[in-house]
Structure formats: structure tokens, C-alpha cells
N, C-alpha and C positions, 0 to 999 in steps of 0.2 A: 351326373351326380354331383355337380360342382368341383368337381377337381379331386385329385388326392390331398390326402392331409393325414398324418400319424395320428391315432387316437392318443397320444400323449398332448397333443394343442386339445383336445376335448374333457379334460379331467376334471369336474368339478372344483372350482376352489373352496371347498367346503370346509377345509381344514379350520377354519377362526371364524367360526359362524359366530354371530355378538349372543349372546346371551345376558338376560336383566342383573342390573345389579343389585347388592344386597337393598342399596336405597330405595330401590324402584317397587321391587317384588320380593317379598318375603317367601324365596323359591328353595326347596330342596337342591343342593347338590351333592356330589360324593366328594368334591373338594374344592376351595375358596379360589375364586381368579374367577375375572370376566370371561373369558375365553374357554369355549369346549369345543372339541370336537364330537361331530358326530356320532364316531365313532366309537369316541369314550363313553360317552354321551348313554349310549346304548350300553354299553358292556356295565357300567355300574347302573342302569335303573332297571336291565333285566331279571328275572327272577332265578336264581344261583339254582346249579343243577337241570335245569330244562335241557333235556337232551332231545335226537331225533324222536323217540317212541311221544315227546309232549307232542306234537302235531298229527295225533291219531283224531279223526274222523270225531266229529260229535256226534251222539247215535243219533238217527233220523228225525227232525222235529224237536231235537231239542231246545233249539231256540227261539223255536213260536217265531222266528224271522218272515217276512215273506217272501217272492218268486227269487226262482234260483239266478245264478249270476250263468247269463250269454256266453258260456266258452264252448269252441271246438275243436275240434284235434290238428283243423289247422292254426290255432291261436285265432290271435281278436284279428278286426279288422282294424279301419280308422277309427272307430267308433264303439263301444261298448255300451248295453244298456247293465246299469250297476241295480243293487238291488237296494232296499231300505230307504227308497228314496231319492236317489243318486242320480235317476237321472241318463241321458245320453252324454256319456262320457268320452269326447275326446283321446284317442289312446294317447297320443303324445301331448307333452303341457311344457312349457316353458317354466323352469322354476328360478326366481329371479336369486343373484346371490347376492356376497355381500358387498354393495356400495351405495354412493350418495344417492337420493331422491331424482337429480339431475340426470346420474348415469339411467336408473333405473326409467324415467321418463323414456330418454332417447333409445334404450335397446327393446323397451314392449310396444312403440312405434316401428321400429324396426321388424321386431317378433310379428308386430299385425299385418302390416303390408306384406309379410313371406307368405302369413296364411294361415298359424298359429292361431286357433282358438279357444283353446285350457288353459289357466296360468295357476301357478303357486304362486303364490305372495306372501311367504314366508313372513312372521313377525322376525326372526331371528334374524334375515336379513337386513331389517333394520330403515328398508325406504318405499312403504305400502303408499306413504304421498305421494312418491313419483310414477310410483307404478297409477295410483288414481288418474290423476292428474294425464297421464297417458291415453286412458281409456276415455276420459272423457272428452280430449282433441279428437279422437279418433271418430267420433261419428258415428261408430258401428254400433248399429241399437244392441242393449246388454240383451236381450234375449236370444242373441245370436255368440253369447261368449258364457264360456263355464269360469269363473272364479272360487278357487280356493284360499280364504285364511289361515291361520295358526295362532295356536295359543300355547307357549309355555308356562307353566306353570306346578313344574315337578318337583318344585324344592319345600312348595307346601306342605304341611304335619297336618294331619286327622284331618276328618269330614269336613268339619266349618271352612281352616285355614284352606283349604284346595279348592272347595266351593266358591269362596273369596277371592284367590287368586285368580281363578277361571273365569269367573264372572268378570273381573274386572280387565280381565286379556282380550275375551269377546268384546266388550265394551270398548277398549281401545281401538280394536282391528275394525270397527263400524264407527268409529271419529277419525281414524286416517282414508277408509275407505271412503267414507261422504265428501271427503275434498272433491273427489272426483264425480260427485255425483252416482257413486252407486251406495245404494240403499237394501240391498241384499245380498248375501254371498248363498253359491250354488251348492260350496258346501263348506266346513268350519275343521279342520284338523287338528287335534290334540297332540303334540309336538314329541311329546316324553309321555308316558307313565309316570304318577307319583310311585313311591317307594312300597307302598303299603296299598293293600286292597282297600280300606277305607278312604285313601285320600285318593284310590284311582275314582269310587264311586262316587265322592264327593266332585271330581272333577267332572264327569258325565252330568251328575246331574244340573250340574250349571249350563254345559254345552243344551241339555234337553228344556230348561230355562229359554236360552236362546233362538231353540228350533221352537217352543210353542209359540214366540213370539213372531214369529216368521222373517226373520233375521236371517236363516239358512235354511239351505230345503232340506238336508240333510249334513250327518257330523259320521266323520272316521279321525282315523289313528293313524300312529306313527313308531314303529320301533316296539310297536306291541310284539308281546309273547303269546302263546297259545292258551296261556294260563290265566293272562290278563283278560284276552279278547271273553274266554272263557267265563271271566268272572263279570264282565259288562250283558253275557245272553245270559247267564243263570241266576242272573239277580231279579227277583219276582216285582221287584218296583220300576227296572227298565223298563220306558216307553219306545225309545226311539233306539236303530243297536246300528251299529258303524258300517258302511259300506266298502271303505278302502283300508287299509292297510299297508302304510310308503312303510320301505324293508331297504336296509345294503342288500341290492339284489343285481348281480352283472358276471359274468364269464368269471371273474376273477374268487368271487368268493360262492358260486356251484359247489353245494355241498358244503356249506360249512357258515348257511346264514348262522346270523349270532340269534341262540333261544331256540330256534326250527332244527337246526341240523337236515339231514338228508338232502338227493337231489334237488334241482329246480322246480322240479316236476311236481316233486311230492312236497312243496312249501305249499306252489299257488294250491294245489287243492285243498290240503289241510286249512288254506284261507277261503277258498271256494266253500267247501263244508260250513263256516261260518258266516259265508254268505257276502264276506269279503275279498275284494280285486285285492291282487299286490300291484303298487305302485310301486318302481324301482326309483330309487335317490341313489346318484354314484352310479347309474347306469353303464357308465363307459372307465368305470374305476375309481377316481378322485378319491378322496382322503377313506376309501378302503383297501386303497392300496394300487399301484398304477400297475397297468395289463402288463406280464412278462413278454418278453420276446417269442417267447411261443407264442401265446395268443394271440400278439399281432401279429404274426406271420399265417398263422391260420386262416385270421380272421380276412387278411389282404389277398390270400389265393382264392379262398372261397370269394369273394368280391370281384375279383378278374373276371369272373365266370360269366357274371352279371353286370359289368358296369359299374359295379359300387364299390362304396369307401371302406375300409376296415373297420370304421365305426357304422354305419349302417348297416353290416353285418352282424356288428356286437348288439345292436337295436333291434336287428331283422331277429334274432335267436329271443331273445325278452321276450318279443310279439309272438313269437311260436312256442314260448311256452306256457303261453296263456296270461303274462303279466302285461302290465302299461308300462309306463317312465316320463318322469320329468328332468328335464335336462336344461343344459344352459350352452347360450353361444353367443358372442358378440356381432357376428356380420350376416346378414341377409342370408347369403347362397349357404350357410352353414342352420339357418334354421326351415331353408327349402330341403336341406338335405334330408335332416332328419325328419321332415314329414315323405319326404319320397322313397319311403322305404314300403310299402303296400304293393308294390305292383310286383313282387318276386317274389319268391319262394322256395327254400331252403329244401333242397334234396335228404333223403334220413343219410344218407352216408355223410353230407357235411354238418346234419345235426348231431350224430354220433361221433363225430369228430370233435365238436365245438364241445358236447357234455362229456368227453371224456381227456380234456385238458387236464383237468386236476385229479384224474384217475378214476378208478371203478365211484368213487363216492359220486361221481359229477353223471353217473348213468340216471338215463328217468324212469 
């Protein structure tokens, strides 16, 4: 399993993710400074008052979406087919954070020779050149790799100004991405929500801009609510409707996503329902807050059991509750790890164990 290692070395550095400045991008925020977290990030652009009962079921067909999303009660495998377009989806992705072009070069090199085939490529991380530039040394024909971009753009006001911003985020993410020689992304992610349901619709409709042009085979979300997602299927001009959905989704915050409420269980399905994966960001904690001493301790005996890390435990429970995740690490045997978490399987008394960390709330 590559050795032990504390999931405190595995914590996302997510906390000072770069976001645009006023010069750059005429972005909503909830307040002035380069720097957010993700976590705020979320908490001011979700919609105030969204409690558990928001993530009730959309009634059958409501979203004229098509085939439903590949889950089973034993979670995913390595590999998910997503719905709306999406694709064979990789369950684990590499999600690059924040450093220079050069770092980002040398650890998706790194990322490839482990074995790594999904990547985020965050605009907010700030070096989608190096991450190119990587892909394209690498030799491996792109039809054998899933790429994700991102577009911020939620500080935008009304339809026009968020259409604007969006368009012109896509547009950048396919001039850093061409250094590299890639000319398509597999899929295009919406960073944030705007504020307002108009400047969320204004922002889709630019992403659907970029999927007729064949830019992306498909476009999801990020930190959406059930309100929002909601308001992207029941709008009768939607063409194209989101397949993923990245969520603070890990041991630490069961029961208590921000917007969803309820167990783990009951997030992905209320995503499922809409025909959307949860993709976990902060999989292993990081700037949602780092795993207590409980959790690691849990998560390292159930691991004994099996050969594995305390973090591949905390990954192994994601995968069995029917979500993905993207994660980040800087050495080799630490990105073999976390793809070699398939071959085990989580007994119900260590599941019930691991969902009942933060109390009855964390049951499924």
C-alpha cells in the first residue's frame, strides 16, 4: 500500500486557492481580497436556508435528462459511466493545486507514470500551461485521458455580465490548454454559482456555447446546491444539464455538506436523482477541516485489516458511498496508493462505524 502515512501529510492545500482579480474578471464575490477559500467560497454563494429536506428526489423525469448514473450498493468501481454525456469516468482524478506551471509540469508527469488517468485542472490553481505542457511530453494519446477545466466566474451580475465572464473563462482554459496540444476538454466545470438564478443561467448558457462548439463533450458543477442544480434541469431553454457535481464531501463533514445536509448516502442520491456523480474535493479533509483523532484512528484499524493506509480507507468509504474524488499528492507511491484502493472492500460493521463518527447524522 506504499507504506503508512498520517492523512494529515494528505490534506489538500486548498486553503488560498488564487482567484481573479478585480482587473482581470469582473467576478462576484462576498468580499474584496484575492484570496478564498473554498470553503467560504461555498458558504457565501450557496443559497441561505437550503436545509436537508432541499435534496428531496426530483419527481421522475423531471429533467427530461438521459440514462441514469452506474451506481451500486457496492459503490463505483475504477471507473463510472456518467450520464449527460460524461463519459467513462475515471473514479479517482488528480486535482492539481496551487503552484507554478513547472511544479504542475513535473507532478502530472509524475501523476502519469503512477497510472493516473482523470485530471482537474483547475483554473483557480493557476498553471493549466504546465499541467499542458505535461500531457503533451507524455505521449499518451488524449483519447486514453479524461481532462477536466474550470471556469470561475461568480462575481458576475445579470445574464449578459456572467455570459461574458463565462465565455471568456472557457476561452482562456482552451488558450492555456492548446500549449499542450490539447484541443478538447472531456468535460468543463463551473467553479462557483453566480449569486442569482439569472447570472447562474447566464453562466450555463455560455458553458452550452462551448459544448455546441465541441470544445467539451460534456459540462458539470461545483459547490452547487439542489436549488441551483434544480434550476439548470427546469429551465425549458436547457440543452445540455451537468453531469458531476465536486461537493466538501469526506468523513469529516458526513452529514453536514454545506446546502445538502443529511447523511453521505442521502447527498449522492439526491445528486444521482439529478443525474449527477458527487465528486469529493477535500476528500481526505484539507481546508474543510483536518480528520479528528477519532477518524484517524478508525480509519488506521480498519486499514490493519487490509493492508492499507488510513487514507485509503477514508477513499475506500467515498467509493462505497457511491461518490468519486479528486485528490492531490506530490510522490509517486502516494498517487499508486490512491488508485489501489479497488481491490477491498469495506465490511457493513466498518461502514457503520466510519458513518457514525459524527453521530446518528453520519447514518445512511
Amino acid at each position: 500500500a506504499g507504506g503508512k502515512r498520517g492523512i494529515d501529510l494528505r490534506m489538500h492545500d486548498d486553503s488560498k486557492l488564487w482567484v481573479p482579480s478585480q482587473e482581470t474578471e469582473k467576478l462576484w464575490l462576498p468580499t474584496p481580497g484575492a484570496q478564498l477559500s473554498r470553503r467560504d467560497a461555498l458558504r457565501f454563494s450557496a443559497t441561505a436556508g437550503l436545509v436537508a429536506a432541499s435534496a428531496a428526489p426530483l419527481a421522475a423525469g423531471a429533467s427530461g435528462a438521459t440514462e441514469r448514473l452506474a451506481l451500486t450498493n457496492q459503490g463505483l468501481g475504477s471507473t463510472v459511466k456518467l450520464s449527460n454525456g460524461g463519459g467513462n469516468f475515471p473514479t479517482m482524478s488528480f486535482g492539481l493545486q496551487v503552484y507554478d506551471d513547472a511544479k504542475a509540469r513535473k507532478l502530472t508527469l509524475v501523476a502519469l507514470e503512477a497510472g493516473v488517468r482523470n485530471f482537474f485542472s483547475s483554473v483557480l490553481a493557476g498553471n493549466q500551461k504546465g499541467f499542458a505542457q505535461a500531457i503533451k511530453e507524455s505521449g499518451i494519446p488524449r483519447e486514453e485521458l479524461y481532462i477536466c477545466g474550470s471556469v470561475v466566474s461568480n462575481r458576475a451580475k445579470g445574464f449578459d455580465g456572467a455570459y461574458a465572464a463565462t465565455t471568456k473563462g472557457w476561452q482562456d482554459n482552451m488558450k492555456k490548454f492548446s500549449t499542450g496540444g490539447i484541443e478538447y476538454l472531456d468535460q468543463i466545470m463551473l467553479d462557483y454559482p453566480a449569486n442569482d438564478a439569472v447570472g447562474i443561467l447566464g453562466q450555463w448558457r455560455a458553458f452550452e456555447e462551448m459544448h455546441s462548439q465541441g470544445l467539451t463533450k460534456s459540462l458539470s458543477v461545483s459547490n452547487f446546491s439542489p436549488e441551483q442544480i434544480d434550476l439548470l434541469l427546469e429551465d425549458a431553454e436547457t440543452t445540455v444539464f451537468p453531469c458531476v457535481n465536486q461537493l466538501p464531501f469526506n468523513l469529516a463533514v458526513n452529514g453536514k455538506v454545506p446546502s445538502w445536509g443529511g447523511a453521505a448516502g442521502a447527498v449522492v442520491a439526491a445528486n444521482k436523482d439529478r443525474k449527477c456523480l458527487v465528486q469529493a474535493w477535500a476528500p481526505l479533509g484539507g481546508s474543510t477541516g483536518k480528520f479528528n483523532n477519532k477518524i484517524m484512528q478508525a480509519c488506521k484499524e480498519i486499514g490493519d485489516n487490509y493492508d492499507k493506509t488510513a487514507s485509503q480507507v477514508a477513499l475506500r468509504w467515498i467509493v462505497e458511498t457511491g461518490a468519486a474524488f479528486t485528490t492531490s499528492a506530490s510522490k509517486k507511491v502516494h498517487f499508486e496508493e490512491d488508485l489501489n484502493i479497488f481491490d477491498f472492500k469495506l465490511e457493513s460493521e466498518q461502514l457503520l462505524t466510519l458513518n457514525t463518527l459524527n453521530g446518528r447524522v453520519g447514518v445512511q
